[in-house]
N, C-alpha and C positions, 0 to 999 in steps of 0.2 A: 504493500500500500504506500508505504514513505518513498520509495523510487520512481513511481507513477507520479506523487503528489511533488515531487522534486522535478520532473521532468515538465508537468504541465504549469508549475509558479516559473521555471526558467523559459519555458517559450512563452507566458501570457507579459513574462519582463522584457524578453525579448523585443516583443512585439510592440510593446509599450514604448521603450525606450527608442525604437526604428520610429514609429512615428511621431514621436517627437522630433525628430530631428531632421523628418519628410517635410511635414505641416510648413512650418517656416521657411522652407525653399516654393513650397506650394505657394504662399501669400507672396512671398518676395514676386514671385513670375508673376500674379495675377494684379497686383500694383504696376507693372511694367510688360505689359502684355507686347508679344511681337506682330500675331495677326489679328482680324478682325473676329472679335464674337472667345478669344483664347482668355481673358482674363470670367467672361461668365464661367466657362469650363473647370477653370481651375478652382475659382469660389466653390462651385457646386461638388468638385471631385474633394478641396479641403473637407467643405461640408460632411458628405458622407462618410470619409475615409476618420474624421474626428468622430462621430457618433454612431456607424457602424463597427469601425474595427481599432482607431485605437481606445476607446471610454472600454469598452469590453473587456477588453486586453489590461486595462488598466484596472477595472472589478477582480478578473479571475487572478493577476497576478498579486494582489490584494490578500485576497481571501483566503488563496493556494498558501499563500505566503506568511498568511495565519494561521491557519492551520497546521504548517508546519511547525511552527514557534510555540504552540500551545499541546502540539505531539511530540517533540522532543523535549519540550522543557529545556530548550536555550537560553537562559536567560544568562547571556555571557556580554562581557563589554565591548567584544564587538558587532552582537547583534544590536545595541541601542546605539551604536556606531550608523550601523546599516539603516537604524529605522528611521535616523538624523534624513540619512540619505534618499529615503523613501521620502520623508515629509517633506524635501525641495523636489523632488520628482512630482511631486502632490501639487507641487504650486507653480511650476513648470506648466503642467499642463494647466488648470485653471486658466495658466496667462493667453496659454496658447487659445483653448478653447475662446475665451474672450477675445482675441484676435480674428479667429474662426468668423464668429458672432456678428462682431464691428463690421470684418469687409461685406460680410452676406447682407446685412441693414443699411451699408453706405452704397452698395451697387457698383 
């Protein structure tokens, strides 16, 4: 059970942490669009790809993630290291999502 729950918190962080790092190259293009009709695209594909696959990604690696901490009974100094880590990850996205947001409402 621990190897499966190990496997799906590292691809749900995986996953997480790629589109973090997508989004923001997504916004950048859609602010500076090269053809006509490319920056709606890329609103809409941020749009989806924020609230489809990474906010998900972002729950299960969460929870996986929880789960594990509370099945081994880690409570070692570098997991509140790591959970530092998690709670700028936490507000990373937030930021992002609201970037998300702002360009979808400014058009």
């Amino acid at each position: 059970m621990i190897p499966a729950l190990k496997f799906v918190h590292i691809a749900g962080l995986a996953i997480w942490c790629a589109g973090l790092l997508m989004l923001p190259m997504l916004l950048a293009r859609a602010d500076n669009p090269v053809r006509e009709g490319e920056a709606a695209r890329m609103r809409i594909f941020a749009h989806h790809a924020y609230n489809a696959c990474v906010s998900p990604a972002a729950v299960i690696a969460t929870v996986a993630g929880g789960a594990l901490l509370f099945g081994r009974w880690a409570f070692e100094p570098w997991m509140f290291a790591k959970l530092g880590l998690i709670g700028l990850l936490v507000v990373l996205h937030a930021y992002v999502g609201h970037c998300v947001a702002r360009l979808g409402e400014a058009g």
